[in-house]
C-alpha positions in Angstrom: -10.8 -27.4 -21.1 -14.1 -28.7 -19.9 -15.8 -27.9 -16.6 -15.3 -31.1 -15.4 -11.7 -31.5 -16.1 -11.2 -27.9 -14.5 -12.5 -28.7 -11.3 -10.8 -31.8 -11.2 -7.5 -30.4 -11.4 -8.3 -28.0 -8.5 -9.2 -30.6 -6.6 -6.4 -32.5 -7.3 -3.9 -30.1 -6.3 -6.1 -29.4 -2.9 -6.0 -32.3 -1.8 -2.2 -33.2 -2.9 -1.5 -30.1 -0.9 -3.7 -30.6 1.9 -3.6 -34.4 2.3 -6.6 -35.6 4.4 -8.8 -32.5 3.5 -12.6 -32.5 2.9 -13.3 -30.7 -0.3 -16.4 -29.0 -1.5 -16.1 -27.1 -4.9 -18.9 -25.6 -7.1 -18.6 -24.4 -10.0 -20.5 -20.9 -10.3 -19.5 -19.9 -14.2 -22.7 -20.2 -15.6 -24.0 -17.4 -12.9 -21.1 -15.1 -14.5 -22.0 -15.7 -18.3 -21.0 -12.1 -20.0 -18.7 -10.4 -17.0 -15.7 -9.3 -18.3 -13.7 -12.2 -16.2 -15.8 -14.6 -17.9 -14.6 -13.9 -21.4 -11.4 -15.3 -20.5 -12.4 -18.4 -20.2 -11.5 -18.7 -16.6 -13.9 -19.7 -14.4 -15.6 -18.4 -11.2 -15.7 -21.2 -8.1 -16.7 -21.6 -4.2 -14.7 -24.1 -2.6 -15.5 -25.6 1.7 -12.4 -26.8 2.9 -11.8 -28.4 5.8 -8.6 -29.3 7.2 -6.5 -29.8 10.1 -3.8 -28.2 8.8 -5.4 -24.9 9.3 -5.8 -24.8 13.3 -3.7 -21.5 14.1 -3.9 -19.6 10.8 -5.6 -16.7 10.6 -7.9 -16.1 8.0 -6.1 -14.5 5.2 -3.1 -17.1 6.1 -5.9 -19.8 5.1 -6.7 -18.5 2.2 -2.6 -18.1 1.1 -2.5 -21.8 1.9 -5.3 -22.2 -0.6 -4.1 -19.7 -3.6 -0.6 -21.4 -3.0 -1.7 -24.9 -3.8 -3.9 -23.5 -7.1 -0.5 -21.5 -7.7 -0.8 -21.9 -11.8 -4.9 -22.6 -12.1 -4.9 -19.0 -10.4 -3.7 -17.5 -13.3 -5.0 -20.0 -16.3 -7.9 -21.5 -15.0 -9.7 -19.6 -12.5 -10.9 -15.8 -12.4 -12.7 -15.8 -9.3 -12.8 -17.9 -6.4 -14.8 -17.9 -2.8 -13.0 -19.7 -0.2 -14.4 -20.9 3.0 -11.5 -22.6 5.1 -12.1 -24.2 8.5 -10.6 -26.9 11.1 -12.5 -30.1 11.8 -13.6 -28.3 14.7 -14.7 -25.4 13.3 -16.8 -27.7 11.2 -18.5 -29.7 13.3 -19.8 -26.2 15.2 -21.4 -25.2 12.8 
């Protein structure tokens, strides 16, 4: 699968489980070229989310939100991922 295609799916299934969400992903494979993850084929990403659904969650309940909606890519598609999840109002202070 291509790079592009890759991230498209994960952005697809972000946003289908996060309707309304503001999604930044970057795809940081090329930084990992020769890492034993890498070899896999997987890839290694940073995604900014920012959505309302996450007022009241702690952290790591964020991130389970996240790792649910990429439930398959997790294991096929992706080796290592960077998640920075905030509310609209998180956002706009920083």
């Amino acid at each position: 699968m291509n790079a592009a295609s890759r991230i498209e799916r994960i952005r697809a299934q972000l946003t289908a489980a996060l309707p309304g969400a503001a999604v930044e992903l970057i795809d940081d494979s090329h930084r990992h070229a020769g890492h034993a993850g890498a070899r896999d084929g997987r890839g290694h990403f940073r995604v900014h989310i920012v959505s309302g659904a996450f007022a009241g969650l702690r952290p790591l309940q964020r991130h389970q939100v996240v790792y649910r909606a990429l439930d398959e890519l997790m294991r096929t598609d992706i080796h290592a991922l960077s998640i920075t999840a905030l509310t609209p109002e998180e956002e706009k202070a920083t």
